[in-house]
N, C-alpha and C positions, 0 to 999 in steps of 0.2 A: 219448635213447633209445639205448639199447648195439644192436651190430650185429647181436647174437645173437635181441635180440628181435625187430628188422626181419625175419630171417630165418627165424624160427621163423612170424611172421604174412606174410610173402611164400609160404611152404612149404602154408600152411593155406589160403590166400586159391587158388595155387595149384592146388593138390588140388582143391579143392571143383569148379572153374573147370575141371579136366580131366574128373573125374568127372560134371559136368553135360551135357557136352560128348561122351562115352562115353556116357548114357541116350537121350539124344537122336538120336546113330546107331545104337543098339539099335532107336527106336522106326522109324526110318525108314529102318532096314535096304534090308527087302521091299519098300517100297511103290514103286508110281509114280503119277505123272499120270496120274488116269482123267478121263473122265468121262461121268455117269451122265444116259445119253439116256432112258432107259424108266424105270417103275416096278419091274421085275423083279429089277431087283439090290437090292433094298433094305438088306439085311443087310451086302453090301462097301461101300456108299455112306454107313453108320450108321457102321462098324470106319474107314472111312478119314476120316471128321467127328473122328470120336473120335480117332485119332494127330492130326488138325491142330488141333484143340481143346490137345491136352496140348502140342506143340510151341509151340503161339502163347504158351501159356502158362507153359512156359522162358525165352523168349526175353525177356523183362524182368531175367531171375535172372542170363542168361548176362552180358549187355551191365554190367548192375552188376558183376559177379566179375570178369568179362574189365579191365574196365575199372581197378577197385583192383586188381587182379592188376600191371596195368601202371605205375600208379602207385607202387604198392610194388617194383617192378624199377628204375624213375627216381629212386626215394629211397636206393636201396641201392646204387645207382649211383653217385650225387651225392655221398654221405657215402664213401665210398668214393673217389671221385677228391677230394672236399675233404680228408682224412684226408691221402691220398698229397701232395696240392700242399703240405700244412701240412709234412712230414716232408722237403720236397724244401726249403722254403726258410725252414728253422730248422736 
């Protein structure tokens, strides 16, 4: 595999991985730690299920990207210092 295509799928793996990353402090910008004693709040109590529902539900997406993101930085690394060791002792 040429170094250009590591880097082109390390750039995309990436992105997606910052961008995911970037929605998820959009969603949880505002919020804080409530919590809901009475039945009166209903409507902040439904808005704040809902941001923790959709968060819960990155958090699988993030750990896979995050994770080949990194992998993809240890391979581009490795060919990378193997390349230089090969050039250093030939």
């Amino acid at each position: 595999m040429s170094m250009q295509l590591m880097l082109i799928i390390w750039a995309a793996l990436t992105a997606c991985f910052l961008a995911l990353l970037a929605y998820r402090g959009t969603l949880t910008r505002y919020e804080e730690d409530q919590l809901f004693l009475s039945d009166s709040n209903t409507v902040e109590k439904t808005e704040q299920m809902e941001i923790v529902r959709k968060v819960n539900r990155l958090q699988p997406m993030l750990r896979v990207l995050g994770g080949a993101a990194g992998l993809a930085t240890a391979g581009i690394i490795g060919v990378y210092v193997y390349s230089a060791w090969q050039a250093l002792t030939h």
